[in-house]
C-alpha positions in Angstrom: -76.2 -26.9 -12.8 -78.3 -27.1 -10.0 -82.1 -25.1 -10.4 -82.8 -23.1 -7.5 -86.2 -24.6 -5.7 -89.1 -22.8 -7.3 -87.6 -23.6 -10.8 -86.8 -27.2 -9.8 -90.0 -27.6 -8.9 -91.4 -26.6 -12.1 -89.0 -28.6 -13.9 -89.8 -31.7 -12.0 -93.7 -31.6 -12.9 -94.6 -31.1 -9.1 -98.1 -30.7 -8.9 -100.1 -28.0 -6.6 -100.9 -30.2 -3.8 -97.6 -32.0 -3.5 -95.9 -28.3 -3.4 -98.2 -27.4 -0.8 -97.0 -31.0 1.0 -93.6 -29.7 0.6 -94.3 -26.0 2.3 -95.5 -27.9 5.0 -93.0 -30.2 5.7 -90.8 -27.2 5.2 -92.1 -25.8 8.7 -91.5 -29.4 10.2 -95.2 -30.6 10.8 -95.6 -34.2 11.1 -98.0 -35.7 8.5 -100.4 -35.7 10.8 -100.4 -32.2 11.2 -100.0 -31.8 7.4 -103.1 -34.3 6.9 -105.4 -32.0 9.5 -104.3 -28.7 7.9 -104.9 -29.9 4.5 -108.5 -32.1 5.1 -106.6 -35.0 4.0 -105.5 -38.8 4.9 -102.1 -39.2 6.7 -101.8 -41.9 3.7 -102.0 -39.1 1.2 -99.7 -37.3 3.1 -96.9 -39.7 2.5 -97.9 -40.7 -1.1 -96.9 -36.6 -1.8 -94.2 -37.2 0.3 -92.6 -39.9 -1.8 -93.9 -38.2 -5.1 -92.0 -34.9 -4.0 -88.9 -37.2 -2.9 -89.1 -39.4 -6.4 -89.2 -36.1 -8.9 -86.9 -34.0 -7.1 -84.6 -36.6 -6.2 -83.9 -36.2 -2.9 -82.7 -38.5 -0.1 -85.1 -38.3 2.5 -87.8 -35.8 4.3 -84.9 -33.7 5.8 -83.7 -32.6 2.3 -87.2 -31.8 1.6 -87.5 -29.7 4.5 -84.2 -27.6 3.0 -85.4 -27.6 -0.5 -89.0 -26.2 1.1 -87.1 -23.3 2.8 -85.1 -22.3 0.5 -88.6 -21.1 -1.7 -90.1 -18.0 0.2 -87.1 -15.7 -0.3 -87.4 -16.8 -4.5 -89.0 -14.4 -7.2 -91.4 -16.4 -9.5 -91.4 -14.6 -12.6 -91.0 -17.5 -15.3 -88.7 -16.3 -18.5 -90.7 -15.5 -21.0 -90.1 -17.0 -25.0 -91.7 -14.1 -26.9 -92.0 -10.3 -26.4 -94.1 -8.2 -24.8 -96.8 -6.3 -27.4 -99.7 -4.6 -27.3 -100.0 -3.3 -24.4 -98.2 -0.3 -23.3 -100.8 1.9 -22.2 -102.6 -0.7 -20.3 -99.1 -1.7 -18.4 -98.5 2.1 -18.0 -102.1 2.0 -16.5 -100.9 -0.9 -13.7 -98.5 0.7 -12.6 -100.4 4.0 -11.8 -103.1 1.9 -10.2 -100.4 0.1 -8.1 -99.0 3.5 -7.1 -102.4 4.3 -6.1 -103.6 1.1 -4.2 -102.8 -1.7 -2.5 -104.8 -3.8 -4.3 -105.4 -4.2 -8.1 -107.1 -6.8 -10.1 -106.8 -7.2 -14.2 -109.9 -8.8 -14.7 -111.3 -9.9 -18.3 -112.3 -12.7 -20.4 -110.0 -16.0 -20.7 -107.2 -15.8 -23.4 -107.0 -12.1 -23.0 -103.8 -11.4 -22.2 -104.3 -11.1 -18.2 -101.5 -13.3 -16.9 -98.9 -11.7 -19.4 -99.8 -8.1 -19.0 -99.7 -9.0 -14.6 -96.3 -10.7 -15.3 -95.1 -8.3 -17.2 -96.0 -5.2 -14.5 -94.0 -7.3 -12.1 -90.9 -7.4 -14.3 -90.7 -3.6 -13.8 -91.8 -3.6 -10.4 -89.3 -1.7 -7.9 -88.6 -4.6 -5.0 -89.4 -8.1 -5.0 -92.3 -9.5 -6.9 -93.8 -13.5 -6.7 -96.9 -15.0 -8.1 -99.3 -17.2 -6.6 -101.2 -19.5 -9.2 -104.5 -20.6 -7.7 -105.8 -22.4 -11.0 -105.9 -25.7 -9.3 -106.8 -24.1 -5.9 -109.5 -25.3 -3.6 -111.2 -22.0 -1.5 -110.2 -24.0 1.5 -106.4 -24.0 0.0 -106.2 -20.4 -1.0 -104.5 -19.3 2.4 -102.1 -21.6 2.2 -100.7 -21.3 -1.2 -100.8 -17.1 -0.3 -99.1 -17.3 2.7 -96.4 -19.5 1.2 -96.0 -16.7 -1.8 -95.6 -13.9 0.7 -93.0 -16.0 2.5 -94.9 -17.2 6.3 -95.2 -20.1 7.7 -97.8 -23.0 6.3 -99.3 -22.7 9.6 -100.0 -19.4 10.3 -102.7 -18.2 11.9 -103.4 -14.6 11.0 -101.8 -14.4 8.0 -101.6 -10.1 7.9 -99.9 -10.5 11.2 -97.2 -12.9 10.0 -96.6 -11.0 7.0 -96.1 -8.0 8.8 -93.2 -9.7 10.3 -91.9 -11.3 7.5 -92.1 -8.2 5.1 -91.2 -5.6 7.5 -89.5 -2.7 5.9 -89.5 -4.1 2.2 -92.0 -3.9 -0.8 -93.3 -6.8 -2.2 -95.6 -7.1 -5.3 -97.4 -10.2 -5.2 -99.0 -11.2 -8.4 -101.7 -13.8 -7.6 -103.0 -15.3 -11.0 -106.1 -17.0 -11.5 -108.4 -15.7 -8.9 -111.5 -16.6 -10.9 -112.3 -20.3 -9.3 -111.9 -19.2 -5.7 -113.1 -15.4 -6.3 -114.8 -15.3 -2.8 -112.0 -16.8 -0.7 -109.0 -15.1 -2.8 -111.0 -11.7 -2.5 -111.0 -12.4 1.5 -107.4 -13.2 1.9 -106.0 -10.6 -0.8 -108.3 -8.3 0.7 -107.0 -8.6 4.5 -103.0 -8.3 3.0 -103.8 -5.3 1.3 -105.2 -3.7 4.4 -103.2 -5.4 6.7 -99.8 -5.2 5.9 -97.4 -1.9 4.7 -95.5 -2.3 1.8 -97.3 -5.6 0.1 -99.4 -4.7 -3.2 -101.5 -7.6 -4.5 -102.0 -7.5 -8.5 -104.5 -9.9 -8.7 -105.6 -11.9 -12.6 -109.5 -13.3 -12.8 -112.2 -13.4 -15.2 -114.5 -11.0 -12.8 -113.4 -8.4 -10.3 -112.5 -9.6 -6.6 -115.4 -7.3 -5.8 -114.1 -6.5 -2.4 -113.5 -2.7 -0.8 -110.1 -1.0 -2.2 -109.9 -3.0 -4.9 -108.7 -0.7 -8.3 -110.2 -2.5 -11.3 -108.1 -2.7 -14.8 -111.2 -4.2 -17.6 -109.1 -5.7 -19.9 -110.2 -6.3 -23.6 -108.7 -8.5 -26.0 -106.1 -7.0 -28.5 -107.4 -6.0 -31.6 -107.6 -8.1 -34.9 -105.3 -6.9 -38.1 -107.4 -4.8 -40.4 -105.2 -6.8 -42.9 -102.0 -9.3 -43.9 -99.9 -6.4 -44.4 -96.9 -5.7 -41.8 -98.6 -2.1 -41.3 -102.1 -3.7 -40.5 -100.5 -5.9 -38.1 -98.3 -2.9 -36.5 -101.7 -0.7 -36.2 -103.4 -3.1 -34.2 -101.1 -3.1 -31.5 
């Protein structure tokens, strides 16, 4: 059976910068192009270009550019091998603060449960919902990898604007993960969505708050230890 494109590209180990390679050969820019937009060599250009064509098996640069357009209209949310515990009343809590605000970050220490609890939210989200991982991200990349989440072109140049065409007249939750290494140009980008465009709310995951105006904070604490081995101590610390 054939994995749709975001899951294909998971499966085939495709790393951050060759995906971004791929959204932009998606919207048909020469590697040139691609090499300017990304602060790269055109040689680097085509070495993503033959890594994306060896792992996902594909003919040439014209299949890429179907694969690559197939991926905005995808939801993201990875299946899960375990259950969600622990943390009703904090999930309860993001979805009061998404009802409230456009833009909401879970911020807290690493390990905590952030990403879960974010995915989780989006699971019961009413609309479409996609993540945007910036763990790898670059500041100068953070744009890009947004704007390919929310579905608009690789290029674009104001990215509220675009989305406000592309999402216009649905509601999209956009969970961006891992805002912690690029907290200044994530805050700026998230920031401008949020204002800038009905209908989008931006969950956002990171180690401190975005720290930007509008932004509803969630402090998330670890889960508690078991006072004890027993089943019951276990049950009572979640």
């Amino acid at each position: 059976m054939q994995l749709a494109g975001r899951a294909r590209l998971d499966a085939a180990g495709v790393s951050a910068r060759e995906a971004q390679t791929l959204a932009a050969v998606g919207q048909r820019l020469s590697n040139r192009e691609i090499a300017d937009q990304m602060f790269i060599s055109v040689r680097t250009v085509e070495s993503h270009v033959s890594a994306l064509l060896r792992k996902l098996g594909l003919p040439d640069r014209a299949a890429l550019v179907r694969l690559a357009q197939q991926l905005p209209g995808e939801q993201l949310l990875p299946v899960m091998a375990t259950s969600f515990v622990g943390r009703a009343d904090e999930l309860t809590e993001v979805s009061e603060l998404l009802a409230a605000s456009p833009l909401v970050c879970v911020a807290g220490p690493a390990g905590c449960g952030k990403t879960r609890l974010a995915l989780e939210a989006a699971r019961r989200w009413h609309g479409q919902a996609r993540v945007v991982d910036l763990s790898t991200a670059t500041g100068r990349e953070v744009s890009a990898l947004v704007a390919a989440g929310v579905g608009v072109g690789y290029e674009a140049q104001d990215l509220a604007a675009a989305a406000r065409v592309a999402l216009a007249g649905s509601a999209l939750l956009l969970v961006v993960d891992n805002c912690e290494h690029v907290i200044g140009a994530a805050g700026q980008v998230l920031a401008g969505l949020a204002r800038g465009v009905p209908g989008i709310h931006v969950l956002a995951t990171s180690r401190e708050p975005l720290g930007v105006d509008g932004e509803y904070v969630l402090s998330l604490a670890p889960l508690a230890l078991p006072a004890g081995p027993r089943p019951q101590d276990v049950r009572a610390s979640i």
